[in-house]
Every structure is written in structure tokens, then in C-alpha cells.
C-alpha positions in Angstrom: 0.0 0.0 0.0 0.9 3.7 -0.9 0.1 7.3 -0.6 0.4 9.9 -3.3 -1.5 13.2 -3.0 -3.9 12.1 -0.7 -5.0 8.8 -2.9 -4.4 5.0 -1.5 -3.2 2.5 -3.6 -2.9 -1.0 -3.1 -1.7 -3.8 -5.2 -3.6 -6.6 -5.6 -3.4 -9.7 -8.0 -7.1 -11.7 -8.3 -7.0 -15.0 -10.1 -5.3 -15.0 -12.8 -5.0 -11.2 -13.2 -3.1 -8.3 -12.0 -4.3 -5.2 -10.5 -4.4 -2.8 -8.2 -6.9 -0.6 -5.7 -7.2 3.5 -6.2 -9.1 4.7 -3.5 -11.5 2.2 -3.4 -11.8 1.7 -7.7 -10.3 -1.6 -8.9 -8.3 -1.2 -12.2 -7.2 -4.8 -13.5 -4.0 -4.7 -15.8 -3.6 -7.6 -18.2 -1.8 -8.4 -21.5 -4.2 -10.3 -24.0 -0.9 -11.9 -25.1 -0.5 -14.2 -22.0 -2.4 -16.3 -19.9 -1.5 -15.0 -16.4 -0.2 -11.7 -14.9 1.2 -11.3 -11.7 2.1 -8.1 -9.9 4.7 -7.9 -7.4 5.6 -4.4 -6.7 4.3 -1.0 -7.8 4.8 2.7 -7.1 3.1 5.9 -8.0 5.1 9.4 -9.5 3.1 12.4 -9.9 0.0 11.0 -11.6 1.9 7.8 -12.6 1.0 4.2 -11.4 4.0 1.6 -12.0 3.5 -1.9 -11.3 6.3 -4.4 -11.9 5.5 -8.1 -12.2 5.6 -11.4 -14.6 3.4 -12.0 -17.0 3.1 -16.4 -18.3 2.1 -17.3 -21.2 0.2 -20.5 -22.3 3.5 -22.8 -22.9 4.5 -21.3 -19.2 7.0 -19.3 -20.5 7.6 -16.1 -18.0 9.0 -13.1 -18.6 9.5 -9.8 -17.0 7.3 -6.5 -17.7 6.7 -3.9 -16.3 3.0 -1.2 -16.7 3.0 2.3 -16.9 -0.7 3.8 -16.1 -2.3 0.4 -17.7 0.3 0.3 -21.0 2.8 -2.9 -21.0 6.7 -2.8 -21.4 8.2 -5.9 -21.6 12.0 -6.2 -20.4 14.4 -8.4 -22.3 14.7 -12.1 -20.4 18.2 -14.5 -20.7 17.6 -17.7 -22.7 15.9 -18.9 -19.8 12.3 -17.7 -18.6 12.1 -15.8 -15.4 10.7 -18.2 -12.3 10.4 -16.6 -8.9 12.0 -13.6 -10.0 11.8 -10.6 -7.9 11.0 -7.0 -9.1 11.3 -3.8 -7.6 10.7 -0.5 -8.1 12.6 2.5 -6.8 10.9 6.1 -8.3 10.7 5.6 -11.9 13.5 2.8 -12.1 12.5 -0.7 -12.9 14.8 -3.4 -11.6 14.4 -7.3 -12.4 16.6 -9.5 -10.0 16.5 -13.3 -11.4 15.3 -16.0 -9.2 18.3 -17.6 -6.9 
């Protein structure tokens, strides 16, 4: 949970979809290109809303991504797919540590 001029956000991932709370409204972010999203860490600039997290697609291939305000970026993966990864996000910087 975070505050940001006077608004509560929370992060919140609901079956199979990501998403998070704004002051009581539930906005769910998803990519029609996979079959699961999962949010793991988010924080809010100015009027921005960042959320990092994984998103898996139907062979179970995971990979890294990041949303800005609702719109996708996904981060280049190693030859490998991501599994337990860990994101966070510090301001506007999005960093991906790989799973141990």
C-alpha cells in the first residue's frame, strides 16, 4: 500500500489477473498476449501508477514486464524464462533480479 497526493493505492493480483486498488476503484492490468499476470511491486510518481511483475504465457513461459498507467513494457529475459524472479521498483527505475 501507498500514498500519493492524498490517494491509497494498493496492489492486488485476483485469479489469474493483476491489478491494483485507487481509492476504493479496482483497475485490473492484463496483456491479451498471455495467460497469467502477476504483480509484485508498484509505485506511483506524480500521476503515474508503475506496477512491476511477470506475466506467463500459455506454454508457461515467464517473462518480465513492467505497466505504466495500464500500458505494457516488456524487459528483455536471458535464454531462460524468469521463475520466482523478484522486481522492484525504486521512483521511476524498474529493476528485475533473477530468481536464486
Amino acid at each position: 500500500m501507498t500514498l500519493s497526493n492524498n490517494t491509497i493505492y494498493v496492489l492486488t493480483n485476483i485469479g489469474l489477473t493483476a491489478g491494483y486498488w485507487e481509492d476504493g476503484t479496482l483497475t485490473l492490468i492484463n496483456d491479451v498476449a498471455s495467460y497469467q499476470t502477476e504483480a509484485d511491486a508498484f509505485a506511483v510518481q506524480g500521476t503515474d501508477v508503475y506496477i512491476a511483475g511477470i506475466v506467463t504465457a500459455i506454454n508457461n513461459q515467464r517473462n518480465p514486464v513492467y505497466w505504466k498507467n495500464g500500458n505494457i513494457v516488456r524487459l528483455p529475459t536471458a535464454k531462460t524464462s524468469v521463475g520466482g524472479g523478484q522486481n522492484v521498483i525504486s521512483g521511476i527505475k524498474v529493476v528485475v533480479y533473477p530468481a536464486n
